[in-house]
N, C-alpha and C positions, 0 to 999 in steps of 0.2 A: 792782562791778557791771558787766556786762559787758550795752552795748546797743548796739541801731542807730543812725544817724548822728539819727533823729528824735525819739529819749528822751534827754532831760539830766538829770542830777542837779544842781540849782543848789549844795546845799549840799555835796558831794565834787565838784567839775568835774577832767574829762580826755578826753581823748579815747579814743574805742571802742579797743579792740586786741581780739584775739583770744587773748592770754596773758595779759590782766588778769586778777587774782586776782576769784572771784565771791565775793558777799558774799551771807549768806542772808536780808539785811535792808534794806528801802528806809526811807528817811528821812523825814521829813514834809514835807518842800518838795520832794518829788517833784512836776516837770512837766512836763505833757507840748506840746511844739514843735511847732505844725502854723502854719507864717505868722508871724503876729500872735497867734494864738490860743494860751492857756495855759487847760491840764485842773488844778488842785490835786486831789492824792487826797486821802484819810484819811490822818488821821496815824497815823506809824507802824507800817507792817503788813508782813507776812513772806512767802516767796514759799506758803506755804499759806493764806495767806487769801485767800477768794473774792470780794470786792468787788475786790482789782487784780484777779485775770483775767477779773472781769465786767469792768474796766473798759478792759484790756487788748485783748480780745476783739472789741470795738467798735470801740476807738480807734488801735488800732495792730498790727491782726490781722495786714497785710501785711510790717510790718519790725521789730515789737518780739521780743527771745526773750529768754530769761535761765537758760541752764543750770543747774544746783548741783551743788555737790562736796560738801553733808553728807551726811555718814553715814547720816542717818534718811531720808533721801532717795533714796539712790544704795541699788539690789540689794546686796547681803551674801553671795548664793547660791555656792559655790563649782561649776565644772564638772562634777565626779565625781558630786554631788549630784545637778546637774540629771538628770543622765545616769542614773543610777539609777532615777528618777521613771517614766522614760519606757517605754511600752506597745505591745504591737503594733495595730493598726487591723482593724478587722472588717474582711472581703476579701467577705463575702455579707451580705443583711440578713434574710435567715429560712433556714428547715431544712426546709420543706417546700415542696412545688408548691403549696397550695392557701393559705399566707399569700406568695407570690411572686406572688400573682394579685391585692395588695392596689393593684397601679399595671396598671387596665385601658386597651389601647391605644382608644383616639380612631374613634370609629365613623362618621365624616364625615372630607371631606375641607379639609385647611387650607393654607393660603399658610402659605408658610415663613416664619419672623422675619427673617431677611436676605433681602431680594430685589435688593439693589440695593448699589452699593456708596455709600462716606461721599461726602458733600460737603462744602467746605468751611468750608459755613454753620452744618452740623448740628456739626462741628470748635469752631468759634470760637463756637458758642451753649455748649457744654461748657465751653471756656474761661472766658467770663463768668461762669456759674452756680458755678463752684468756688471754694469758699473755700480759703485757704492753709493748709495744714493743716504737720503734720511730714513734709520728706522722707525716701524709702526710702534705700536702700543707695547710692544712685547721689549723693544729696545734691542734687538739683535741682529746686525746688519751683515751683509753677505761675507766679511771677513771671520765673523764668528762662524759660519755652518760650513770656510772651506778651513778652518782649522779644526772644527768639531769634526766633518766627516769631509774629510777631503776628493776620498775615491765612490762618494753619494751613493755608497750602498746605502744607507739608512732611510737617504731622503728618499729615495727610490722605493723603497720598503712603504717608508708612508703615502709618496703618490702613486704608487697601487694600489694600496688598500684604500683609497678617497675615489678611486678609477669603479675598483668593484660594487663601492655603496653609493657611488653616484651622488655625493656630497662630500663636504669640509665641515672640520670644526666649525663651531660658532664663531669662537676670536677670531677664526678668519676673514671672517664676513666684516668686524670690525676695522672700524681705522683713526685716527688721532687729525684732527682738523686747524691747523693754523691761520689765520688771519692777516695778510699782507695789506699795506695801506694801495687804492691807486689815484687817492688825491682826492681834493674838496671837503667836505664837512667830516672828521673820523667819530663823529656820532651818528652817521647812517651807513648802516649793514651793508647796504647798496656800494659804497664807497671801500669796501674793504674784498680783496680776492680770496677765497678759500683753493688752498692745495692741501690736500688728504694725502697722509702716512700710513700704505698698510704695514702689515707682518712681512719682511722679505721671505719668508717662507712661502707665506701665500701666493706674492709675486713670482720666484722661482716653480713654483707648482702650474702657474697661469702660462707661462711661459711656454713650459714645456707644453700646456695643453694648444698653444697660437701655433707653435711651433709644427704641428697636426695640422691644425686648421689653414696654415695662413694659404698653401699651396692647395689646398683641396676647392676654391672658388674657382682657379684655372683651370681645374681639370675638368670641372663641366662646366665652367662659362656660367657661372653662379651671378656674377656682377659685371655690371654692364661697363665696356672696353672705356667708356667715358670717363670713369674713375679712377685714379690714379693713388689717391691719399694711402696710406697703410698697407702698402703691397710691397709686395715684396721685389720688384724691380721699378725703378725710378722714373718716373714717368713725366716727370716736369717741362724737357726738354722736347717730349713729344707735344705736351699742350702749346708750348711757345712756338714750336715749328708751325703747325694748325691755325695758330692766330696767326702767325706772321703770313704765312699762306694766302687767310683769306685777304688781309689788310692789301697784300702785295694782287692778287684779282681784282680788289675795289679800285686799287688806284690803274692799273693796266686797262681794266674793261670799261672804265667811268660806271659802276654800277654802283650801287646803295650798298649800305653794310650794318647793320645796327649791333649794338652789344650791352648785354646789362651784365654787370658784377654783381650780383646778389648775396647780402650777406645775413644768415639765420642768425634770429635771435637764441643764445645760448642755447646752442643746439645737443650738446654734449650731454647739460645738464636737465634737458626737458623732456628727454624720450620714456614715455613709460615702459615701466618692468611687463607689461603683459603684453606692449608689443614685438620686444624682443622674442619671446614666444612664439608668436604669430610667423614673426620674419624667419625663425628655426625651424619652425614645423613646415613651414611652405617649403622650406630650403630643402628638406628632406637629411638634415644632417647625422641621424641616427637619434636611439634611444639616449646611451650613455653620454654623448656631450650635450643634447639639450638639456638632459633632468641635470645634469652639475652644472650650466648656464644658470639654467631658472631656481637651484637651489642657492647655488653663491647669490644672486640677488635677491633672495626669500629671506625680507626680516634682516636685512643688513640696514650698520648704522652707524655712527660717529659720534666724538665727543670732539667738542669746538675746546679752543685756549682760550679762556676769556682773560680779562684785568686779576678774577677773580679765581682761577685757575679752570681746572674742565668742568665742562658742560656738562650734567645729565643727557645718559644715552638718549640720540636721535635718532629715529627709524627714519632710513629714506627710501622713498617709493618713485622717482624718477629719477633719472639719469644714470649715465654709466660708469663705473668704476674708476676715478679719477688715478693715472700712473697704472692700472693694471693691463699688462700687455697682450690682453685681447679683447681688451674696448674698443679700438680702433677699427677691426676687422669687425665687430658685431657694428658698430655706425654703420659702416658700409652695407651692411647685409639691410639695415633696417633703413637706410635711405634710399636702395637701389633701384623699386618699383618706380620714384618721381624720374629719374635720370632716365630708365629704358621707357617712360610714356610719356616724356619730350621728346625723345632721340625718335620714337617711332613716330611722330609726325614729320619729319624730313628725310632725304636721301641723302644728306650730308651731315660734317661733324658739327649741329648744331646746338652741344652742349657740353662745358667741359666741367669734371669735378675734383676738385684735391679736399679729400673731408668732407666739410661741410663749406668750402666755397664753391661757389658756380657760377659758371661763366654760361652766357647765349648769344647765338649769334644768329642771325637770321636777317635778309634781304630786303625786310622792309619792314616798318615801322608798326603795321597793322598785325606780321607776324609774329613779333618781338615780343607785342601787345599782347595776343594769344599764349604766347607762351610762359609769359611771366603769371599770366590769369592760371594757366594748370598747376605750375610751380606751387602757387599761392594756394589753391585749390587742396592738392595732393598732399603739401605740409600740414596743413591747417590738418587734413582728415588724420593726420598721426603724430600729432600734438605739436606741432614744430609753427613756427609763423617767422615770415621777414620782416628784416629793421628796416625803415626806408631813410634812416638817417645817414645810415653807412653804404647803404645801395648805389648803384649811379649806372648811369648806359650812355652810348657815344654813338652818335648818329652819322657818318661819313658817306658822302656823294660824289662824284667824281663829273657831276655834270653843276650845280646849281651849288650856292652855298647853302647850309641848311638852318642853322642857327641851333637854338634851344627848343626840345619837345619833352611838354610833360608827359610822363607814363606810370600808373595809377596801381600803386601796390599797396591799395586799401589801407 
C-alpha cells in the first residue's frame, strides 16, 4: 500500500516510498493518524469500495492517494485502437441561414464580464474554495501553489497578464485523459469513461474567470428562468414544487397532463467550439472574455493512459472542457435559445432544465408532440441530438384511463 506520511497501516507497517509495491487490499486495522486521534474503518474492504473513498474523501482528501496496478482497474486499450475510434468535429452547427439565427444577438446594451482585472483577494478566495482534486500534466495540485504562494500575489500576477493578452499558455490548453471501465467488452472504447486532468493552475485561473461570469447572466436575464443547472443559487426545489403543482391540478381538475424526460445524447462532449462563439457573441459578453473562451478552446488536446502508457497528442474540436469551472455556465449559454423557443410557445412552466436534462409538460398529447418535434429540431441544428433509449413521458388523465402512447423522437 502506497500512502502519505498521515495513513498507517498498523498491521503491515513501513514507511511510504514511492516504489512500494501497491496492494489492491486494506486490511481491517486500517487507521487513520491525525494527532491523537484514530478513524477505524470497516473491515476489510478493497480499493472499489465506497465507504473508504466516503471516508477518504472527508478524512484525508488533502494527502491520502493510493494508485493500483490491477488489471481490472488499469485501461487495457491498445493506441492503434484508440486511434481508430476517433472522428472529425463539426467545423459549423447548421446548413442554413435561417437555423444559424437560432443564437439572436442581444438588443440592449451590456457591461463586459471582464471590467477590471484579478485581485489578489478574489485569487486566494479561489484558493480556499478548491478542493484537491487530481493533478494535470504538470503534477502540481493546489496544495503545492498555497505553499508556493500562499497570499497569490504571484498567481494574480500571471492571471493578469493572460487577462491583458487575451490568452494562456499552450500546457494550459492541455490535459492527461484516464480511462475508467463502465462494464461489458473492455476492448470497446465505447465501454470505457474518459475523465481529463488539467493543470490546477489553469483551473484556479478559470475559476476566478466563472467567478465574473457566473452572476453576470442574472443581471440581464441572459438565460432562460427554466434553467436551473450551474447557477449559482439552487434551483431544484423550485422544479419539484412546479411538477408537484401541476401533478396536484391534473388530479383536482380531472385534466390531461403529459410529461417527457428527455435525455441528450453526450451533450457535454458534442457541442462544437465554433458554436460556443456564436452563443458569446449573441451574448454580448465583451471582447476580453470571448477572445480567452475561444483561445482556451483553439487547438486544445489530451494525451489518453493507454496499457501502453500516453497517447500521442489529440486535438479536440468538440465538447467542453471536462472539470473546468466554467463549462457549465458556457452549456448553459449554448443550450439557452431551445429552452426560451419551447417556453415561448405557452403561458405556463412548460419546460424545466438542470444541464442538459429536460423535462415538458404540456396538456395534451398533440402538444407534447409539438414540442418534443422543436426540441429535436433546435438540438439537431447545434449539434446535440436525443437518446430515445433513456427518454420516457407519462400521460396522466383524470377522467378516462389512458394506457400507453407512442411519441416519435425520430
Amino acid at each position: 500500500m502506497q500512502t502519505s506520511p498521515l495513513l498507517s497501516l498498523s498491521r503491515t507497517p513501513r514507511p511510504p516510498s514511492h516504489d512500494a509495491p501497491v496492494d489492491d487490499e486494506i486490511g481491517p486495522t486500517t487507521t487513520l493518524n491525525r494527532s491523537t486521534t484514530s478513524f477505524p474503518l470497516t473491515p476489510r474492504m478493497t480499493l472499489s469500495d465506497s465507504s473508504l473513498i466516503f471516508a477518504l474523501k472527508f478524512l484525508l482528501r488533502e494527502r491520502a492517494f493510493c494508485p493500483s496496478k490491477s488489471p481490472l482497474l488499469r485501461c487495457g486499450l491498445k493506441m492503434g485502437l484508440i486511434s481508430m475510434t476517433q472522428r472529425p468535429a463539426r467545423n459549423s452547427i447548421a446548413g442554413t441561414d435561417d437555423e444559424r439565427s437560432i443564437y439572436l444577438p442581444a438588443d440592449d446594451e451590456r457591461v463586459d464580464v471582464i471590467e477590471h482585472e484579478f485581485s489578489p483577494t478574489e485569487v486566494a478566495r479561489a484558493f480556499r474554495s478548491s478542493e484537491n482534486t487530481a493533478p494535470g500534466p504538470d503534477r502540481l495540485t493546489y496544495h503545492h501553489w498555497r505553499s508556493l504562494d500562499p497570499s497569490a500575489q504571484v498567481l494574480t500576477r500571471i492571471f493578469n497578464i493572460c487577462l491583458h493578452h487575451q490568452r494562456v499558455p499552450q500546457v494550459w490548453k492541455d490535459s492527461t485523459t484516464i480511462l475508467l471501465p463502465k462494464g461489458g467488452d473492455p476492448l470497446l472504447p465505447t465501454n470505457w469513461r474518459p475523465i481529463a486532468s488539467s493543470n490546477t493552475i489553469y483551473k484556479l485561473f478559470m475559476k476566478c474567470v466563472a467567478e465574473r461570469f457566473k452572476d453576470w447572466p442574472l443581471r440581464y436575464e441572459v438565460l432562460s428562468s427554466s434553467q436551473k443547472g450551474f447557477m449559482p443559487h439552487d434551483g431544484v426545489l423550485e422544479h419539484n414544487f412546479l411538477m408537484h403543482k401541476r401533478f396536484e391540478d391534473a388530479r383536482t381538475t380531472k385534466k390531461e397532463l403529459c410529461l417527457a424526460w428527455l435525455d441528450v445524447t453526450n451533450a457535454f462532449g458534442s457541442i462544437p467550439h465554433c458554436a460556443i462563439d456564436e452563443a458569446l457573441c449573441a451574448a454580448k459578453v465583451g471582447d476580453t472574455f470571448r477572445n480567452l473562451v475561444n483561445f482556451v478552446y483553439e487547438d486544445c488536446g489530451t494525451r489518453l493512459l493507454t496499457s501502453e502508457g500516453l497517447s500521442p497528442h489529440i486535438k479536440i474540436g468538440a465538447g467542453i472542457k471536462q472539470g473546468c469551472p466554467l463549462s457549465g455556465l458556457l452549456f448553459n449559454l449554448y443550450i439557452d435559445p431551445v429552452l426560451r423557443r419551447v417556453r415561448s410557445n405557452s403561458n405556463c412552466h412548460n419546460v424545466l432544465a438542470f444541464a442538459d436534462d429536460i423535462a415538458l409538460l404540456e396538456d395534451s398529447p398533440s402538444s407534447l408532440q409539438n414540442s418534443i418535434d422543436i426540441v429535436f429540431d433546435l438540438l439537431h441544428s447545434i449539434g446535440l441530438r436525443l437518446n430515445p433509449t433513456k427518454s420516457m413521458t407519462l400521460h396522466i388523465s383524470g377522467v378516462t384511463p389512458v394506457g400507453t402512447r407512442n411519441f416519435v423522437l425520430h
